[in-house]
KOLROKOL-676070 format. One line per field, with one value per residue (C-alpha): residue number from 0; z, y, x. Coordinates in steps of 0.2 Angstrom, whole numbers. Layout:
pos [NUM,...] $
c3 [Z,...] $
c2 [Y,...] $
c1 [X,...] $
# end
This chain:
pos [0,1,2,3,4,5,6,7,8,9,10,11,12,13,14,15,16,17,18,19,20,21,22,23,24,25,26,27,28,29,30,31,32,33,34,35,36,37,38,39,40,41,42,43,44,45,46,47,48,49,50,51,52,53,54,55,56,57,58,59,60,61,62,63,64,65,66,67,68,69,70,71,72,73,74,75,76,77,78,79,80,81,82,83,84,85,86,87,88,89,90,91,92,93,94,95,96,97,98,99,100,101,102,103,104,105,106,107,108,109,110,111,112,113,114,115,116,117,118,119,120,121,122,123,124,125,126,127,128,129,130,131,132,133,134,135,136,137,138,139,140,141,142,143,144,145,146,147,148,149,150,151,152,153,154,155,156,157,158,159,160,161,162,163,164,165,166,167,168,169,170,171,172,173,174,175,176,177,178,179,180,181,182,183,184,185,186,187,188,189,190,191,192,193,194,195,196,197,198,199,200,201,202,203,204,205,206,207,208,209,210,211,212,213,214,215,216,217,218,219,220] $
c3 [100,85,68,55,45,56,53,35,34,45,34,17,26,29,12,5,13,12,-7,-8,-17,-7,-12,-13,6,7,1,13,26,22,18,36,44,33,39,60,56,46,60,75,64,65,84,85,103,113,108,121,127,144,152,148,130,127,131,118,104,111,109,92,84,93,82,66,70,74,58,49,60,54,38,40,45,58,72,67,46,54,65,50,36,51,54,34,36,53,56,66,66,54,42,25,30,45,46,62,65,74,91,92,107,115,108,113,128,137,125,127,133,118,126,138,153,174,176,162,168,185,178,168,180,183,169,156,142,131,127,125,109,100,81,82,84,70,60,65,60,44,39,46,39,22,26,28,14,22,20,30,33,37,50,56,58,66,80,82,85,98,106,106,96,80,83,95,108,126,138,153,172,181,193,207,203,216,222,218,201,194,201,194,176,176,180,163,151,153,150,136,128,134,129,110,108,112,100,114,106,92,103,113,98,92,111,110,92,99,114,102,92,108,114,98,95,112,109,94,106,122,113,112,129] $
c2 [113,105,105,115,101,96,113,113,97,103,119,109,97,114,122,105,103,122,118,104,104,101,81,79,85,73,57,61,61,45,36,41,35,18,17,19,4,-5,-2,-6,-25,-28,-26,-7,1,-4,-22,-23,-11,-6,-13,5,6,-13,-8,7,-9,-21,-7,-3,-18,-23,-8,-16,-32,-26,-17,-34,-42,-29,-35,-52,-59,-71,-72,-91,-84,-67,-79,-94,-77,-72,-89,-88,-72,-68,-73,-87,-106,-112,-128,-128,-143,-135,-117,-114,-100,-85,-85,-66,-65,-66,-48,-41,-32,-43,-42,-27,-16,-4,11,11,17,15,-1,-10,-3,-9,-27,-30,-26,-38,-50,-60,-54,-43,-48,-33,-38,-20,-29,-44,-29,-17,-33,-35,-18,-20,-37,-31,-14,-24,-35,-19,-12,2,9,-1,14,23,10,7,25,30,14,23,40,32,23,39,31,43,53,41,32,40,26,26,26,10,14,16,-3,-12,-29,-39,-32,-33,-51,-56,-47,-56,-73,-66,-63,-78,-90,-78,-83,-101,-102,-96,-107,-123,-114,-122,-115,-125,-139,-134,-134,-147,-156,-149,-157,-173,-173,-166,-180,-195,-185,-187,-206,-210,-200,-213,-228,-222,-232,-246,-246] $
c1 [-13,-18,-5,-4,-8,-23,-31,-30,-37,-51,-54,-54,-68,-77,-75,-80,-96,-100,-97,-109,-127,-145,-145,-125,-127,-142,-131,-117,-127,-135,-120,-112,-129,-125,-110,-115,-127,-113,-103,-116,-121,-101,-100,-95,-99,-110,-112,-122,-139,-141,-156,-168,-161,-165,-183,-185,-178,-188,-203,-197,-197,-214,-220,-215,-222,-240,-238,-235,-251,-262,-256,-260,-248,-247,-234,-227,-225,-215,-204,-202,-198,-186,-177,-171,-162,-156,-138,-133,-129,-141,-143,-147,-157,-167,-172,-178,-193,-182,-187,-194,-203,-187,-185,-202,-211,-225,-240,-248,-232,-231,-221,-206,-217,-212,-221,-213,-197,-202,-208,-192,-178,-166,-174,-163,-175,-179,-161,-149,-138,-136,-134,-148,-162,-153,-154,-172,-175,-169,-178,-195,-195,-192,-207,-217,-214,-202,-186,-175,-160,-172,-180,-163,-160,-173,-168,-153,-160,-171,-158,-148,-134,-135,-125,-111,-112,-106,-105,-118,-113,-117,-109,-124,-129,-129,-117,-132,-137,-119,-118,-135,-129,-113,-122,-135,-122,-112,-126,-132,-114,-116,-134,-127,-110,-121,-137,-147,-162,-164,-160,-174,-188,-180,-184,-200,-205,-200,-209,-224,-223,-223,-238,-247,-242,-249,-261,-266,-260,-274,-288,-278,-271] $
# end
């Protein structure tokens, strides 16, 4: 049974609201959905989205980024505008583009349907990292012109985070899916401590630049 105390804390926060005026209601509310998104960015439950819910962010965001293409913008600028504000090990002497796609549904996937829940079980990517698309969100509803609490929000809502999270049953996975999400995860983490993706564009530039040099040598040779 709850204090004495505890109740009248409870009924203060009651008369307090009851109190409150159309946009003073309006501003609470926004400042708690600020908060849920400061809290989600920071690491807050679930850090990680289960493999349906990392579908509706991947869908979301590939909303946003065919509203910048209609735009005008093209794929390689929206990665480069990305790669100066999205956290991570980054120099001051060499931004990488943001590797997006590894966000996205297959070109063509707009909606979370059976056949690209079918096509993306057991697959690494989209990757499932609750603050990265919440940060995406943010940055690309800014790019659009949009309000990006209200971008962020709306994420959540479709994420059914809004209002909490409630932890999902795994439980009916089978031996091999766990075993195949264990092996995922720990070369996610791996794949992040060593940032072997810009060591990988970096590869790729090299190798693009011996390619173009013999390219200039094959007359010669």
């Amino acid at each position: 049974m709850a204090s004495l105390g505890a109740v009248v804390a409870i009924k203060e926060v009651q008369m307090s609201k009851s109190e409150e005026t159309p946009r003073e209601a309006a501003d609470r509310v926004r400042q708690e959905l600020r908060e849920r998104i400061a809290r989600h960015v920071a690491g807050g439950a679930p850090k990680r989205l289960s493999p349906i819910r990392r579908l509706h962010a991947a869908a979301y965001i590939g909303q946003l980024v065919t509203q910048l293409r209609d735009d005008g913008l093209s794929m390689t600028e929206i990665c480069e505008n990305l790669g100066t504000k999205m956290p991570g090990k980054q120099s001051s002497r060499s931004i990488e583009p943001f590797r997006l796609h590894r966000w996205l549904l297959k070109k063509g996937a707009d909606d979370v349907t059976d056949e690209v829940i079918a096509h993306y079980r057991g697959k690494p990517e989209p990757l499932r990292t609750t603050a990265t698309y919440l940060h995406l969100a943010g940055y690309l509803s800014t790019m659009c012109g949009l309000d990006p609490t209200d971008c962020q929000g709306e994420l959540l809502e479709k994420l059914e985070l809004k209002n909490g999270y409630v932890w999902e049953d795994e439980s009916n996975s089978q031996p091999e899916q766990k075993l195949a999400a264990l092996i995922q995860n720990h070369a996610a983490v791996v794949a992040r401590m060593l940032d072997l993706g810009a060591m990988l564009q970096r590869a790729e530039r090299v190798q693009g630049g011996l390619i173009s040099r013999l390219d200039q040598m094959w007359p010669l040779i």
